[in-house]
LOTIGU-657684 format. One record per residue: residue in one letter; x, y, z of N, C-alpha, C in turn. Coordinates in steps of 0.2 Angstrom, whole numbers, plus 5000, padded with zeros to 4 digits. Last residue first. Layout:
REM LOTIGU-657684
aXYZXYZXYZ
...
***
This chain:
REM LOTIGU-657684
x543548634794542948604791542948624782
x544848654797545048584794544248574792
x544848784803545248764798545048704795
x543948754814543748814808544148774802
x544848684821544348664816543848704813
x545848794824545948734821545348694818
x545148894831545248894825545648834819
x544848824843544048824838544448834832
x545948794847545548744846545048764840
x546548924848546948894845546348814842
x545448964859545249004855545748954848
x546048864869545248844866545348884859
x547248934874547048864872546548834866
x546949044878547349054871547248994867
x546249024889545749064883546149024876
x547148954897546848914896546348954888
x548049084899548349034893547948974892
x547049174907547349184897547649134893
x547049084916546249084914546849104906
x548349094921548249024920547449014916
x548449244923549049204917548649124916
x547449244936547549274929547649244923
x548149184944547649144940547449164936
x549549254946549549194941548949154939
x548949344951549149364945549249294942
x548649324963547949354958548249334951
x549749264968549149244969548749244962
x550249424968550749344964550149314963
x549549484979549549524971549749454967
x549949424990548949414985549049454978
x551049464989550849384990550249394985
x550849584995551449534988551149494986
x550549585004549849624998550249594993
x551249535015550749505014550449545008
x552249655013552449555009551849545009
x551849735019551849735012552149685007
x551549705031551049725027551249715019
x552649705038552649655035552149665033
x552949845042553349845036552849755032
x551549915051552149855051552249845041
x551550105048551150045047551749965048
x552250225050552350175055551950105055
x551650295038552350265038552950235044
x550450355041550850275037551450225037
x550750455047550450395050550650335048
x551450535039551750525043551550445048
x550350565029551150515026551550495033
x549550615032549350575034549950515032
x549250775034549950735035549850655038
x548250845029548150825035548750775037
x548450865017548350925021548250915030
x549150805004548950785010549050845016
x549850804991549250804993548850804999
x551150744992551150834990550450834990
x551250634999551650685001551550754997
x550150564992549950584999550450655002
x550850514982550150544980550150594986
x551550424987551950474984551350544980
x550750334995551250364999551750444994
x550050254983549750304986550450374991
x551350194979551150234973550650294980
x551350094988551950134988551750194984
x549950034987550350074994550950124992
x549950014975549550064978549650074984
x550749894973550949944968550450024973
x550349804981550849834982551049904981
x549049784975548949814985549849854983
x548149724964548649784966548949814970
x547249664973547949624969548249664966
x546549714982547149664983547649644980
x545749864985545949834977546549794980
x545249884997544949914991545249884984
x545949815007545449795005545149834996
x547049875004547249815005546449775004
x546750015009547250005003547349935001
x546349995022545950015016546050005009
x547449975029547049935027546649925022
x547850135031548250075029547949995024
x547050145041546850185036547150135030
x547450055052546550055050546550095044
x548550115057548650025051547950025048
x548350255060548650235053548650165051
x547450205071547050245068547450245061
x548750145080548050105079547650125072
x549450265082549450215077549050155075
x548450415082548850365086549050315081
x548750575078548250525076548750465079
x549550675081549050665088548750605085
x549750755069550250725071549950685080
x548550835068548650765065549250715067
x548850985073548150885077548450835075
x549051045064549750995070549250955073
x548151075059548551055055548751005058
x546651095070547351135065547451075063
x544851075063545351045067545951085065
x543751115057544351165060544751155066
x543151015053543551035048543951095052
x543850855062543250905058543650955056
x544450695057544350765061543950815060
x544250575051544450575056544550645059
x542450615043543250635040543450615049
x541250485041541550525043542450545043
x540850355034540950415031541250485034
x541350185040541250245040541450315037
x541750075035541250095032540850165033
x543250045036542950015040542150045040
x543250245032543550195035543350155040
x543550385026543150325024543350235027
x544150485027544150445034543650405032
x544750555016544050585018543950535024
x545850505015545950575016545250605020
x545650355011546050385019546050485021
x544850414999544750365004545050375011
x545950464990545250504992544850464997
x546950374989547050424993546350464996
x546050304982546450274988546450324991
x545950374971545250344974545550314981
x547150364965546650424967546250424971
x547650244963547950264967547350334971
x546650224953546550184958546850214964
x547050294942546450314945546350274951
x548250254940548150314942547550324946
x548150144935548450134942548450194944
x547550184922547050134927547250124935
x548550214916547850274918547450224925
x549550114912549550174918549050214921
x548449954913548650034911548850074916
x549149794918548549844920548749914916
x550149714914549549714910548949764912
x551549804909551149774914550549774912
x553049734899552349794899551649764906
x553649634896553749694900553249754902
x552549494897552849544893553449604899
x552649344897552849384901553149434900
x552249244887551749294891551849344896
x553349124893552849164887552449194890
x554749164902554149124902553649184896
x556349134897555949194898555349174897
x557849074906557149044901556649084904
x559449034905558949104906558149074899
x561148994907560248974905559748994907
x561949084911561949074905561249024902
x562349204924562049134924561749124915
x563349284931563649224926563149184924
x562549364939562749314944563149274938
x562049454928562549474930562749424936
x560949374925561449374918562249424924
x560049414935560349314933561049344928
x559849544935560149474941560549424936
x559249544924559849584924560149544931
x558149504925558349454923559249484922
x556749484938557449544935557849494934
x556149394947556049474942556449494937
x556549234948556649294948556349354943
x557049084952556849124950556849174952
x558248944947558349024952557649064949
x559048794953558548834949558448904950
x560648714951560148754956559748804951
x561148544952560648594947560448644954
x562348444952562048464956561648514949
x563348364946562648334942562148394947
x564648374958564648344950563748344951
x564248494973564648434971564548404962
x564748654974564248604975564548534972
x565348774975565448744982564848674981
x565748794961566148734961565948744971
x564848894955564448814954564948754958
x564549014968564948964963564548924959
x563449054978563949094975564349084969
x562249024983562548984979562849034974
x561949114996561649054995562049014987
x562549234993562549215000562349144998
x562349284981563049284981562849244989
x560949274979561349224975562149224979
x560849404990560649334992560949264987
x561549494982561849484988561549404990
x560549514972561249494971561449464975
x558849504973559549544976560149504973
x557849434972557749504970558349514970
x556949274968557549304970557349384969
x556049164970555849244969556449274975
x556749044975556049044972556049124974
x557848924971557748994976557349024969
x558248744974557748794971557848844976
x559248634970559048694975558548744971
x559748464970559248504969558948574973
x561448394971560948424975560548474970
x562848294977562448314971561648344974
x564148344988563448324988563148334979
x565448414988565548334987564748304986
x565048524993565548514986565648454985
x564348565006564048534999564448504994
x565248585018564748545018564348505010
x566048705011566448635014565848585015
x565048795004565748775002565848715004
x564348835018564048785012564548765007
x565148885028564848815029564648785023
x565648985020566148935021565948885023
x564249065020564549045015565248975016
x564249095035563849045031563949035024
x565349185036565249095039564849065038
x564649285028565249265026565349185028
x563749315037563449275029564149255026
x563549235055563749305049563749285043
x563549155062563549185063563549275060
x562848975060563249025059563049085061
x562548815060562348875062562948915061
x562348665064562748685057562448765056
x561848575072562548635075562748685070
x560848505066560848565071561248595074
x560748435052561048435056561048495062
x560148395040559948375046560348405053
x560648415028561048365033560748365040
x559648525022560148445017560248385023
x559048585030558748545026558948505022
x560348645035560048605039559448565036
x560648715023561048655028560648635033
x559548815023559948755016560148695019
x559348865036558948815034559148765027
x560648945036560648905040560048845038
x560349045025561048965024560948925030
x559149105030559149065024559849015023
x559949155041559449105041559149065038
x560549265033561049195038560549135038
x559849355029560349285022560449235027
x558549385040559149395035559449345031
x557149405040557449335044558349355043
x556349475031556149475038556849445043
x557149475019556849545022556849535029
x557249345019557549385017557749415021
x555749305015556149275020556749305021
x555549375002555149425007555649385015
x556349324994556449394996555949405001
x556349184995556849224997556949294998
x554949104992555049164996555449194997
x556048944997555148974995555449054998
x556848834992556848874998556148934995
x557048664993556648724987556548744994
x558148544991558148584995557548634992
x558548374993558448424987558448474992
x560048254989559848304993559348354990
x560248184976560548144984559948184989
x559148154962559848184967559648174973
x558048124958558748114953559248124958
x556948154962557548084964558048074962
x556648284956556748284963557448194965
x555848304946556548274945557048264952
x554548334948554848284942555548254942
x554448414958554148354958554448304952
x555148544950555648474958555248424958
x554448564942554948544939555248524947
x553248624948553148554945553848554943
x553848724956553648664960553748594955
x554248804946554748784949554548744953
x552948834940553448784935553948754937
x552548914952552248864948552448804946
x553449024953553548974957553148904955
x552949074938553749064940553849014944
x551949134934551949074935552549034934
x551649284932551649254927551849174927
x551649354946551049314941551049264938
x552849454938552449444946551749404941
x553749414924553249444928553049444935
x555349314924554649314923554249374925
x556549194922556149244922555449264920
x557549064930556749064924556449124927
x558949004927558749064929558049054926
x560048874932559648894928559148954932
x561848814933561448864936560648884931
x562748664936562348694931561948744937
x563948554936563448594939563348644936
x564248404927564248444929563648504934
x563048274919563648274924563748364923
x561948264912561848254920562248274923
x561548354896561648294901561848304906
x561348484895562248444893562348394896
x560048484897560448514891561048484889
x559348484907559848444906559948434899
x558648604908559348604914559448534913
x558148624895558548674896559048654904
x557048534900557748504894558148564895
x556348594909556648524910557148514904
x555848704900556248714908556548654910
x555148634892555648684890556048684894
x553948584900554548544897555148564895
x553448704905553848654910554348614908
x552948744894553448784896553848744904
x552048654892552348644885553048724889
x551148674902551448604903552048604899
x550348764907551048774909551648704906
x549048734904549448794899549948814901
x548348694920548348694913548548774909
x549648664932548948704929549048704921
x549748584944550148594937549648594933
x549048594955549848594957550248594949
x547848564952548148644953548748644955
x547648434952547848464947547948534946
x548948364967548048384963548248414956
x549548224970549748284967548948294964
x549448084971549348134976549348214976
x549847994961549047994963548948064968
x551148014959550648014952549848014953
x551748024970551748104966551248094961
x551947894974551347904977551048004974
x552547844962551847814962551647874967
x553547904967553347934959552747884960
x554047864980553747914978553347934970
x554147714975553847734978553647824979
x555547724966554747704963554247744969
x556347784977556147824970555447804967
x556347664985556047724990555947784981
x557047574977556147564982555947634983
x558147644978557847624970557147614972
x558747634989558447694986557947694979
x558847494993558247544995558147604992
x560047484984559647474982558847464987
x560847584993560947584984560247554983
x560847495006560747565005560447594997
x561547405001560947385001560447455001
x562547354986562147394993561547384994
x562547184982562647274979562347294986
x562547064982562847104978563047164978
x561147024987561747024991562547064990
x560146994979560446954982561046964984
x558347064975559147094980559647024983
x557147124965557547064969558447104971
x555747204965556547204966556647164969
x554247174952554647204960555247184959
x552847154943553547174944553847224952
x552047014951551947064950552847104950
x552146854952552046904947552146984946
x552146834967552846844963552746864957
x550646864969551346914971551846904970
x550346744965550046804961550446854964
x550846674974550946624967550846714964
x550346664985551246654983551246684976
x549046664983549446704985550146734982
x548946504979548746564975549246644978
x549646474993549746454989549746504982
x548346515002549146555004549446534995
x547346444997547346534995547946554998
x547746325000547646334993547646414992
x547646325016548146325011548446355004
x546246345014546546395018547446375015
x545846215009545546275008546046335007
x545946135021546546135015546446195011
x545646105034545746155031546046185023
x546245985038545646005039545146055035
x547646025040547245955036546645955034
x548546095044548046135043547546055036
x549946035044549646055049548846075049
x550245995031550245945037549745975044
x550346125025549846055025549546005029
x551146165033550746225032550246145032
x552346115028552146115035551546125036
x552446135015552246065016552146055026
x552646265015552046255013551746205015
x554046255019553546285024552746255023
x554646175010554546145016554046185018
x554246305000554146234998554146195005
x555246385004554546395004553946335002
x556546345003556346335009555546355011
x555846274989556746274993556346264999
x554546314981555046284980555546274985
x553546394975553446344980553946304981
x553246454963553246404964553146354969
x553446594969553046584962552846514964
x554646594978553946604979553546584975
x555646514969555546494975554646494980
x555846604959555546554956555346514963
x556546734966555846734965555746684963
x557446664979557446664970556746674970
x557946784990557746734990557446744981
x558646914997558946864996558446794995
x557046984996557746984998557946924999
x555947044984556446974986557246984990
x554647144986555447134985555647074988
x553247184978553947124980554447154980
x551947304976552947314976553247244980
x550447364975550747284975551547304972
x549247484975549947464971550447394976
x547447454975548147444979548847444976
x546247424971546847454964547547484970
x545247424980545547474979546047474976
x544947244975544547304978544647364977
x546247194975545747184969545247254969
x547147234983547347244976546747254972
x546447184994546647274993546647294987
x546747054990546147074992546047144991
x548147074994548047064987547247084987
x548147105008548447135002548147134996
x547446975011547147025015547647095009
x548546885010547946865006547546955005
x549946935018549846945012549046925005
x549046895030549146965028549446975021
x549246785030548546795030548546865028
x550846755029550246725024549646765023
x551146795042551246835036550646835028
x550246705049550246765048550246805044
x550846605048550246585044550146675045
x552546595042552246615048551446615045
x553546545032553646505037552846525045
x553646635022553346575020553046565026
x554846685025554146725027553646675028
x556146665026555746615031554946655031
x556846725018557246655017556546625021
x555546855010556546835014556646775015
x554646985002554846905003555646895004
x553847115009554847075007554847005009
x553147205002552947135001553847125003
x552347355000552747325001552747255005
x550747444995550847394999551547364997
x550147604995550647544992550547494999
x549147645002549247674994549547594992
x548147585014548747615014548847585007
x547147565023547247635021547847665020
x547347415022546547445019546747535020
x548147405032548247355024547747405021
x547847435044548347485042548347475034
x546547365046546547425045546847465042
x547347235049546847255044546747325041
x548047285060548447255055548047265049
x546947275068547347355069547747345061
x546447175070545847215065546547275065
x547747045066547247075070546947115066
x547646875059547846945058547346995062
x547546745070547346785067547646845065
x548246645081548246645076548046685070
x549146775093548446735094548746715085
x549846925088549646895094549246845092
x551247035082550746955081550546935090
x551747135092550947145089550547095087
x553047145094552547085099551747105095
x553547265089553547205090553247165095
x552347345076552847345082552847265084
x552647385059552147335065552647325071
x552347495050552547465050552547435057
x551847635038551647575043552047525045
x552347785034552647705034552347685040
x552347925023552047885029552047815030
x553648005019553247945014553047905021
x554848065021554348105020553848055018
x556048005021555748045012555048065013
x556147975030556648025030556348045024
x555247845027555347905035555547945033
x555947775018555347805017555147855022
x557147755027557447785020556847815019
x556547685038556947745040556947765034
x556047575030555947605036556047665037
x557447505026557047535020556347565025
x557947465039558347525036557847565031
x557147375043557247435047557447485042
x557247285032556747315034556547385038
x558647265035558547265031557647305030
x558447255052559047245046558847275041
x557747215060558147265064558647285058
x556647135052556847185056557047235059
x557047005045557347065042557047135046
x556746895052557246875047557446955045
x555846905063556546885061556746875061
x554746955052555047005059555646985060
x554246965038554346925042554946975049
x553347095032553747055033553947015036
x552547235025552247165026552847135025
x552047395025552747355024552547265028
x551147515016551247455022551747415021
x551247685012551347635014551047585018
x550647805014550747795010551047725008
x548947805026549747775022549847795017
x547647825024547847845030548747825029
x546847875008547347845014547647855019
x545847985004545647905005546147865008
x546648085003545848085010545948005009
x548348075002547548074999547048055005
x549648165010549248085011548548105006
x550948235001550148245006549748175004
x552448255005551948195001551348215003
x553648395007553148345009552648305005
x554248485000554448415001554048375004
x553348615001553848594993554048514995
x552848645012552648635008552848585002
x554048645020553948595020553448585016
x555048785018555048715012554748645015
x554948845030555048885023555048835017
x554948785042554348795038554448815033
x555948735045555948685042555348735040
x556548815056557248805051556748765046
x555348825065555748905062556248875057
x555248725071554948745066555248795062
x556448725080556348665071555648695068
x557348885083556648815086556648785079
x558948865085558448905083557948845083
x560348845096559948805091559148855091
x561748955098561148915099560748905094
x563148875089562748905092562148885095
x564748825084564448805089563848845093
x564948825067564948845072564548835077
x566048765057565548725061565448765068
x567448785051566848795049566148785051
x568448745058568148805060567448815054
x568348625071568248615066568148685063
x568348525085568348615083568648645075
x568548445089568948485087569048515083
x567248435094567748445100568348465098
x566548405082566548485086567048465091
x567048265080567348325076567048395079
x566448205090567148205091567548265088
x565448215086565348245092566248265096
x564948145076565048225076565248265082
x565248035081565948045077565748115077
x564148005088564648005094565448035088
x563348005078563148055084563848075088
x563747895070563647965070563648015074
x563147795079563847795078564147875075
x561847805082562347825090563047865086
x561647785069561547845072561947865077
x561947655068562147685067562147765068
x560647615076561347595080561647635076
x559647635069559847685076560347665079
x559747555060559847635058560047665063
x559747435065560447445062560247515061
x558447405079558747435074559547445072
x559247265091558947355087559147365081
x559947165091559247165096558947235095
x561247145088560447125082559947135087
x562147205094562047115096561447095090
x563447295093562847285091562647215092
x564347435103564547345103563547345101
x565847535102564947515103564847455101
x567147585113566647585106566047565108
x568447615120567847635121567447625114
x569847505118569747565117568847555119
x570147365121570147395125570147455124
x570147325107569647295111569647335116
x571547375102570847385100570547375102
x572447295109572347345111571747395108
x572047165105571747175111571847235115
x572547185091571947165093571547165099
x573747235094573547245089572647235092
x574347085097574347125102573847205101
x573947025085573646995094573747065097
x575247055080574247065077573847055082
x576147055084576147105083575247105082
x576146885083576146925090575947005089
x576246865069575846855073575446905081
x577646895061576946935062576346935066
x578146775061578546845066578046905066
x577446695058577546675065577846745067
x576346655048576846735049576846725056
x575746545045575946575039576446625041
x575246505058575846455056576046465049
x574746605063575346605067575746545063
x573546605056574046645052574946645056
x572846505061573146505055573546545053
x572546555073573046495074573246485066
x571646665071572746685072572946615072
x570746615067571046645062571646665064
x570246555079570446495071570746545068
x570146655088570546605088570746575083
x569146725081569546755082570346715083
x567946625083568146655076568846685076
x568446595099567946595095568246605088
x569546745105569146665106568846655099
x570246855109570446805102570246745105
x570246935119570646895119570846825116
x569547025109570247065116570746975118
x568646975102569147005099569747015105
x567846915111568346875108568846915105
x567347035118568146985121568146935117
x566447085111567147115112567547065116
x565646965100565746995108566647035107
x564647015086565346985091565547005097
x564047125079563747035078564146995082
x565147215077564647225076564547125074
x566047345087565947245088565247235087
x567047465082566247435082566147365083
x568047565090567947515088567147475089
x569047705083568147705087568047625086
x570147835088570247755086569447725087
x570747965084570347935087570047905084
x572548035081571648005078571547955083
x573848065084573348075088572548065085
x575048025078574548095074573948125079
x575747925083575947965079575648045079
x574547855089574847875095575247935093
x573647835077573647865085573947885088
x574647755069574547845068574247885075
x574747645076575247665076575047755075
x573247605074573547615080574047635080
x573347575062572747635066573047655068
x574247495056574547555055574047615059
x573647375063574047425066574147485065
x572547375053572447395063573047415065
x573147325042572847395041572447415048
x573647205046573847235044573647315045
x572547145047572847155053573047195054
x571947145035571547195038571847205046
x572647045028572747125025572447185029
x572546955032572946995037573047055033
x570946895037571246935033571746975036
x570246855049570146815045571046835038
x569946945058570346925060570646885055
x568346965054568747025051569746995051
x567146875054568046865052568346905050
x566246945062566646865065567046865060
x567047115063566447065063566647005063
x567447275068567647215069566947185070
x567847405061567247365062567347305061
x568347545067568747495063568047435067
x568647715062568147665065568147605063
x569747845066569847775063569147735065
x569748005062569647965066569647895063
x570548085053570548115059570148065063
x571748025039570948035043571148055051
x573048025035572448095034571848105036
x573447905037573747965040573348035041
x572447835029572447815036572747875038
x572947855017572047885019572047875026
x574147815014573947905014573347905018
x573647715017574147705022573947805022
x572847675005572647645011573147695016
x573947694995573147744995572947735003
x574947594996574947664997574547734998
x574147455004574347504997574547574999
x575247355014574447395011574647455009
x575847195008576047255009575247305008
x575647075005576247075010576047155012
x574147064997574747025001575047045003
x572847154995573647164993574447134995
x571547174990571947154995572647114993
x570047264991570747284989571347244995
x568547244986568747224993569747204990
x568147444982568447354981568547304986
x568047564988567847554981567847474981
x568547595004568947575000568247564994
x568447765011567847685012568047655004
x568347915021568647845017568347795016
x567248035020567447975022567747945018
x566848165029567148175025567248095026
x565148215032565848195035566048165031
x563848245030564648315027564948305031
x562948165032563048225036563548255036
x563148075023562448145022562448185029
x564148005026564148055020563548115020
x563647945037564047985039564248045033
x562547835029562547895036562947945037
x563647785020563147825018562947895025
x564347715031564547775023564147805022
x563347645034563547665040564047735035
x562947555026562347595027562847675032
x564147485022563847525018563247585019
x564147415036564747475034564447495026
x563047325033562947375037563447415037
x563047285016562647295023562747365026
x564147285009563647295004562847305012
x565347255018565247305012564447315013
x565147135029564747215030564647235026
x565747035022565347015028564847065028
x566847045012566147015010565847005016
x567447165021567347185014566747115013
x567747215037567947155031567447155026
x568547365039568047335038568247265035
x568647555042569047475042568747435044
x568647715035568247645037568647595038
x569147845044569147815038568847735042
x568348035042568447955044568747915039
x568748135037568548145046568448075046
x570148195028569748145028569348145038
x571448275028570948245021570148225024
x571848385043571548305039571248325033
x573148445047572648455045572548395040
x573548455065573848405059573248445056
x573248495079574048525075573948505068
x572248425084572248495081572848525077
x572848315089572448325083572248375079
x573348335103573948345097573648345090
x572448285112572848345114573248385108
x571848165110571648225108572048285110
x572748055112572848085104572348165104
x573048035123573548095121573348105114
x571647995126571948045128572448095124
x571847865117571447905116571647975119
x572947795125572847835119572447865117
x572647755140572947835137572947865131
x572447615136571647655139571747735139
x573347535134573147575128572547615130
***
């Protein structure tokens, strides 16, 4: 069997697959564990997965779903744990693997997760008791299962023993399935070079990052027993708050040293927002843990420390009380420390005051994946409740935030939906659209807020913008293209299955909607993309039907024509008379000729250029472009020439402090409109 693999990549290309994996697992050992975490991983990286809903088991024959999904995956990862051999519904569904192998050419990836590969190869152990049972229910089936099984064994897989992280096990396993599907060359997945990570990440780390407060050095602590949930279950809720940007303490191995909590373990507890608690079957058991949980609650009193329990797989009335396995420990804990009873009494109180607190119990039933995200939601919206300053959601925007929050779940959650919020330069567009992804950000799988479109645009092209979409959903660094048509095909095939938040923050062009979310149907059910924008003639001709016109945002510019008149005036009489960087002297004298001026170097036009940028900023745009049409019928010394080698990026930068200017503006008028509503309300009611 050491040639299947081979022949099957030769002939993989010919088939076109439904599916880039499919799962093969025993259902009450892994589901809800590690073959659930391992779905997941491979979903967020826009691989296409099979993974039965049920533990679906069909006596004599595998379902017709099971048999289509096996023919139509392109790789088979079959996850042998101590009783997968248990079920011959799942012997069953290893042949059919290995049969399509050789049939179809899928590549077969076997995981020997918690099990030595040779019991599987030559059926010891676990492996043994289950074929001596089924040889004496299906003697003619037997042999085919055995054989089945240790040609399994003998394909190239990965073998986990619990001596690592389960996230980074899985990873390999990802790593090694993306690597399968570039080798076959997938055509939407183009193979180029990798642009630098800051270049793909700056344009949205603003927008998804958590700012730690001066006062903590954490947004977390994670206080556990090492193990009993380490490499597992702690690991994993580890990585979930990592990956969400949510700074995590978390204690290397061999750290407990001596019987004391150390000063570094002190430290981490004392500058850190939250404190998670995973009470698990043996916490009880370590005077450590104990001291470290006293030293929490201590936080709690002192600095109003948020306190989160989670009980894995153990009865909250266990801790409360003191009862099962926590109950022997304590009665150890007594025997031992005789002397000291004291010390006891405050583990005990302990117990006792951090099962009060509401937290998440977990016994086993459900994902586990599913239910760290539930940890990792609270946890952000605590740490967005204390960390978010108040310039982040400016007073007199709140009653037009709300409006924009019910307007995108209008029709309730399911379907995908496009909303447009129009507006002035100023008038507090990307503002609304920060506080409305902090609000609703958890709600979905992936979020994205791409900042800037038009000026990133201008500078980078549309490719770069689809190439940082994708790569800020799925992480992934192949997911590169070459041209905006292939970057349309990659968001199509990578998103339509993702529920996703995108924000495009000061749109200007068609062409960009149409590059970046051309459909509602390349996203997946419940997804929401926000769009803002100038020009509201864009959104209504992209089909977009929920269009929120922010108050105050007249058509009418709030400066006067005369005003941009005289300003433009004064500009030009500035650069004409060489008013520049304080000096009064004209850049020529007067009987310089005409054609001199074509001799003025470039250095001499960004310095003139400047003036335009210091003399009035938050007008700058409108008085550059405006001066340049002033200059070509007034200009004796042809200074239009100079200009117009000034760096184009000057004029996203004047943008910007124009936007800037303009929405402190909007946020001083809507606080006036405020008060003056105030005084005449009690005018009224004296």
């Amino acid at each position: 069997m050491a040639t299947l693999q081979e022949s099957g990549n030769s002939s993989s290309t010919l088939k076109e697959w439904e599916f880039d994996v499919f799962l093969s697992f025993r259902g009450p050992e892994t589901r809800y564990g590690f073959t659930g975490y391992l779905h997941k991983a491979l979903c967020e990286k826009g691989i296409r997965t099979f993974m039965d809903l049920e533990d679906l088991i069909s006596g004599n024959k595998i379902q017709q779903t099971f048999a289509r999904a096996i023919e139509s995956s392109r790789i088979a990862i079959v996850v042998f744990s101590e009783h997968y051999a248990d079920t011959s519904f799942l012997l069953r569904e290893l042949v059919k693997l290995l049969e399509c192998s050789q049939r179809y050419g899928q590549f077969v990836l076997p995981i020997f997760y918690l099990v030595d590969p040779g019991d599987v190869r030559h059926q010891r152990g676990s492996y043994e008791k289950a074929m001596a049972v089924h040889e004496e229910r299906f003697k003619d089936k037997a042999p085919i299962w055995r054989a089945a099984l240790r040609d399994a064994a003998n394909l190239s897989g990965l073998h986990y023993k619990g001596d690592e992280f389960e996230y980074e096990f899985i990873e390999k396993i990802t790593k090694q399935v993306l690597a399968i599907i570039k080798e076959d060359m997938l055509p939407v997945v183009a193979d180029y070079p990798v642009r630098p990570e800051s270049q793909v990440q700056a344009s949205f780390d603003s927008a998804s990052t958590f700012s730690v407060s001066r006062q903590y050095q954490y947004h977390v602590f994670l206080s556990f027993r090492g193990c009993d949930t380490r490499y597992c279950f702690t690991g994993s809720l580890f990585k979930a708050l990592r990956d969400n940007k949510i700074h995590t303490f978390m204690d290397d191995v061999g750290l407990h040293r001596g019987n004391d909590i150390s000063r570094t373990l002190i430290q981490a507890i004392q500058g850190s927002r939250i404190a998670i608690i995973v009470f698990s079957q043996n916490y009880a058991d370590s005077t450590y843990c104990l001291d470290e949980l006293v030293k929490i609650l201590e936080c709690h009193e002192s600095d109003d420390q948020f306190v989160l329990p989670v009980f894995y797989e153990v009865d909250t009335n266990d801790v409360r009380r003191q009862t099962g396995s926590y109950g022997e420990a304590m009665a150890k804990h007594e025997e031992k420390f005789k002397d000291d009873k004291s010390k006891v009494e405050k583990w005990k109180r302990a117990l006792h005051e951090a099962a009060n607190f509401t937290g998440f119990c977990f016994k086993g039933k459900k994902y586990e994946h599913e239910f760290i995200a539930k940890i990792v939601g609270v946890v952000s919206k605590e740490i967005k409740r204390v960390a978010l300053p108040v310039a982040d959601y400016p007073i007199g925007l709140e009653s037009q935030v709300s409006k924009v929050k019910s307007l995108i779940f209008s029709d309730g959650y399911d379907g995908v939906h496009m909303i447009g919020i129009h507006g002035n330069g100023g008038s507090g567009k990307t503002t609304i659209a920060h506080a409305i992804y902090h609000l609703i950000a958890n709600g979905f799988e992936s979020i994205c807020f791409l900042e800037n479109v038009r000026e990133n645009s201008y500078k980078h092209g549309l490719v770069h913008l689809q190439d940082i979409l994708l790569s800020n959903i799925f992480e992934r660094k192949n997911l590169k293209s070459t041209s905006v048509e292939q970057g349309i095909s990659n968001i199509q095939h990578w998103l339509q299955q993702k529920k996703i938040l995108l924000i495009l923050d000061d749109v200007d062009k068609i062409e960009q909607l149409q590059a970046l979310a051309g459909k509602p149907d390349w996203f997946g059910r419940g997804t929401r993309v926000i769009i803002t924008t100038r020009d509201k003639d864009l959104l209504v001709c992209h089909g977009i039907q929920r269009i929120y016109q922010l108050e105050n945002s007249n058509p009418e510019s709030n400066i006067t024509a005369s005003a941009r008149k005289d300003n433009t005036e004064q500009v030009v009489e500035k650069i004409t008379s060489g008013q520049v960087n304080g000096s009064l002297e004209p850049p020529f004298s007067e009987d310089t000729n005409v054609d001199r001026s074509k001799q003025v170097s470039v250095i001499q036009a960004q310095s003139n250029a400047q003036v335009i940028c210091q003399f009035n900023e938050n007008q700058a745009e409108f008085c550059h472009t405006r001066s340049l049409e002033r200059i070509e019928s007034a200009n004796t010394l042809k200074v239009k020439e100079e200009l117009e080698v000034v760096d184009l990026s000057l004029c996203a930068k004047l943008a910007s402090l124009e936007e800037k200017k303009r929405e402190l503006e909007e946020q001083i008028r809507a606080v006036k409109a405020e008060i003056s509503d105030f005084i005449l309300q009690q005018r009224d009611s004296c």
